[in-house]
C-alpha positions in Angstrom: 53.9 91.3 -21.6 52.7 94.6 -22.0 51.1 95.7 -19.0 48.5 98.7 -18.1 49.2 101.2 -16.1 47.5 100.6 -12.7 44.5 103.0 -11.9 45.3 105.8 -9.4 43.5 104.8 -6.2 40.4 107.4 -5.1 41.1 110.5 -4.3 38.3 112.6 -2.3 38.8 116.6 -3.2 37.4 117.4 0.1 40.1 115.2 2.1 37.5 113.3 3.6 38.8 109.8 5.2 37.0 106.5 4.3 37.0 104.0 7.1 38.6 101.0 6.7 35.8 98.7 5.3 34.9 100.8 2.2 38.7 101.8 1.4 39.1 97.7 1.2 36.1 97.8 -1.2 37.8 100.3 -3.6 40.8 98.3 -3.4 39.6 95.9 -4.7 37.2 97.1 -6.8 40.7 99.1 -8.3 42.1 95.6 -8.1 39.3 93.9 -10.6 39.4 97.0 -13.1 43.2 96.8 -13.5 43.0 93.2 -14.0 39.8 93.5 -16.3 41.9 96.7 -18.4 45.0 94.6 -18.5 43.6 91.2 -20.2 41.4 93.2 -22.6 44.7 94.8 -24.1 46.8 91.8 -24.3 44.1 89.5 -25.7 40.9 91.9 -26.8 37.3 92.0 -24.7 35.7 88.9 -26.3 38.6 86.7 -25.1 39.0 88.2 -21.4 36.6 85.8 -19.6 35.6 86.7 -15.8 37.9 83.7 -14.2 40.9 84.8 -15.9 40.0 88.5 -14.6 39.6 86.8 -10.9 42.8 85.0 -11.4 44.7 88.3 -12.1 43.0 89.9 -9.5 44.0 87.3 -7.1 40.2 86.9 -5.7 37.5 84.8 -6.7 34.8 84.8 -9.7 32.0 85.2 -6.8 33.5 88.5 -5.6 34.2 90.0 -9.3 30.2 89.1 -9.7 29.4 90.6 -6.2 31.3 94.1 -6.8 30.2 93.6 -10.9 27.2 92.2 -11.7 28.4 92.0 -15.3 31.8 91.8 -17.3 30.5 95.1 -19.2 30.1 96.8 -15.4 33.7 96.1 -14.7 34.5 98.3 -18.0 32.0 101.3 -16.8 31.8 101.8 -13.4 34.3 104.2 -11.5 34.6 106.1 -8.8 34.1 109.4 -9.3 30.3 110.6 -8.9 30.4 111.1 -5.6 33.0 113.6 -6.6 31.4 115.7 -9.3 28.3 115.4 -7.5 30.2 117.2 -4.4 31.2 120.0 -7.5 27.9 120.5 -8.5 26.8 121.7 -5.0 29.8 123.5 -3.7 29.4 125.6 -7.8 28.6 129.8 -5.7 24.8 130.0 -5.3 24.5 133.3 -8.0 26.6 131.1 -10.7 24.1 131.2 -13.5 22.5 127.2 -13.8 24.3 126.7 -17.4 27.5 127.9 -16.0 27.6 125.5 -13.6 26.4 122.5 -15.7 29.2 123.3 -18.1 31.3 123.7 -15.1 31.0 119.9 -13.5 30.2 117.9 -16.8 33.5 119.8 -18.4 34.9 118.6 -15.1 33.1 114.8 -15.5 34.9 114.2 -19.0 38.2 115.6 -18.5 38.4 114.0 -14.8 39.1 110.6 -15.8 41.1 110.8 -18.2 43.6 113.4 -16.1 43.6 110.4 -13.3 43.1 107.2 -15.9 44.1 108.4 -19.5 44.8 104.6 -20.6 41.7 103.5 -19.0 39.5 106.1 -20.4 40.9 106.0 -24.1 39.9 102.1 -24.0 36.7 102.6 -22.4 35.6 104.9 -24.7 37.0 101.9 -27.8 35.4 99.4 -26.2 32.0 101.7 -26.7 32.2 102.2 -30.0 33.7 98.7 -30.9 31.2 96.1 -28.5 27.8 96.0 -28.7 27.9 94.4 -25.2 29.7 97.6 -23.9 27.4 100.0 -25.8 24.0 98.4 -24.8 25.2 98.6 -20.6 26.3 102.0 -21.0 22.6 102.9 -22.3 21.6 101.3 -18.7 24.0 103.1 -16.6 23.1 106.4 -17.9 19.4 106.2 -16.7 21.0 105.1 -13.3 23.6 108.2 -13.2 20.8 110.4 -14.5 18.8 110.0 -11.6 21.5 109.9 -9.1 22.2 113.6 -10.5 18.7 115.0 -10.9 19.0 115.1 -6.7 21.9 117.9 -7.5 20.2 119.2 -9.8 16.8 119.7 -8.0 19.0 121.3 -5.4 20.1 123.6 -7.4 17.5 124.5 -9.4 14.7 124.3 -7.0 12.7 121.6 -9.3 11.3 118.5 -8.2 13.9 115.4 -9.0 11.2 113.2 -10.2 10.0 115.9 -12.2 9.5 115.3 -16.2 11.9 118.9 -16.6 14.5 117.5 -14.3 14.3 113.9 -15.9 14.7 115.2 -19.5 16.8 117.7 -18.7 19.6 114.9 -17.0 19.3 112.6 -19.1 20.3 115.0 -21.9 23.2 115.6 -20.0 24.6 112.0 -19.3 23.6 111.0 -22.8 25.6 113.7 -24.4 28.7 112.9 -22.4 28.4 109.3 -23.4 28.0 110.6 -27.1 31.4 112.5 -26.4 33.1 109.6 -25.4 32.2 107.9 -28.6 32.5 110.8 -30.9 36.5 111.1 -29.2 37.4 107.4 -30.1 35.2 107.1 -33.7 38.0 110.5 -34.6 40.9 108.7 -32.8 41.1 110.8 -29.6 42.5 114.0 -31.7 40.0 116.1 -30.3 40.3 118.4 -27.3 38.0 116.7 -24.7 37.2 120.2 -23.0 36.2 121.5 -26.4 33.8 118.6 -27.0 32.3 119.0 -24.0 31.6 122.8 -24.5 30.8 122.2 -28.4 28.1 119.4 -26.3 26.7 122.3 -23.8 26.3 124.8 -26.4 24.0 122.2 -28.5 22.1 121.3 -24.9 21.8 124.8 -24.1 20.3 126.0 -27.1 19.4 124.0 -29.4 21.0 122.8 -32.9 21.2 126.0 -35.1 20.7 125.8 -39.2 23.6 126.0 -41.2 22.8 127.3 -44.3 24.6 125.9 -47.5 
């Protein structure tokens, strides 16, 4: 049987210690994902049904359904805003606002697959090959855009619920989605740190003309 490698657990940049009760959650939330990534490869997505992942797992389907409300959750959630959110306010107050952007989403990308490389290779399949997958992912960005339009009002002095600050993150998340897409539809041969400046060049200014 050929096996996954098991994710890396969470590691915090700024050493900061968990208690007890949350570093059991990650565990086992680490526990369902490896399961989850592990099925899909031997048998394929449609196939991996939520029993078998709680079988794997070795806990029940009504704790994969309370830590993932859906199979397609299991696929996209991780662990890592906390972390890049930390990197967007610790960036030096007289950075220049692009620099900084370029800075933590550069950082977002290239972060997972430095910890998770298998994982993050068949995430980004799985978007471009289920619908399922695809169709969450457009739900999760709305929920990580607004989770960083807090660091990016903080930075930037702009009301979070602002229409600016709303656009302006949502551009953001979708384009590293479209990245993660564009990496697997070319069969990952692409530099992911070059994408992801190639991505902030188009946000920060615009789509120029080529002329024929």
């Amino acid at each position: 049987m050929n096996r996954m490698t098991p994710a890396r657990p969470l590691r915090l940049d700024d050493g900061s210690q968990l208690g007890l009760r949350e570093r059991k959650k990650i565990k086992t939330r680490t526990a369902i994902r490896d399961a989850t990534y592990a099925l899909i490869k031997e048998q394929g997505y449609d196939a991996t049904t939520v029993e078998q992942i709680a079988e794997r797992a070795e806990v029940s389907p009504s704790t994969v359904f309370r830590y993932f409300p859906t199979k397609e959750d299991i696929v996209l959630t991780d662990e890592y805003d906390p972390i890049l959110l930390k990197e967007l306010s610790e960036r030096p107050a007289d950075e220049p606002w692009p620099d900084s952007l370029r800075h933590v989403m550069k950082k977002a990308i290239v972060f997972g697959l430095e910890q998770e490389p298998e994982v993050t290779r068949l995430r980004s399949q799985l978007l471009v090959q289920v619908p399922a997958v695809r169709s969450r992912m457009r739900e999760h960005i709305a929920v990580t855009s607004r989770m960083l339009a807090e660091g990016v009002a903080r930075r930037t002095g702009w009301d979070k619920d602002s229409l600016e600050v709303r656009v302006h993150t949502m551009s953001l998340i979708s384009g590293l989605a479209e990245i993660s897409e564009y990496w697997a539809e070319n069969d990952f041969q692409d530099d992911l740190a070059d994408l992801v400046d190639r991505t902030m060049d188009v946000l920060a200014h615009g789509l120029p003309v080529r002329k024929s």
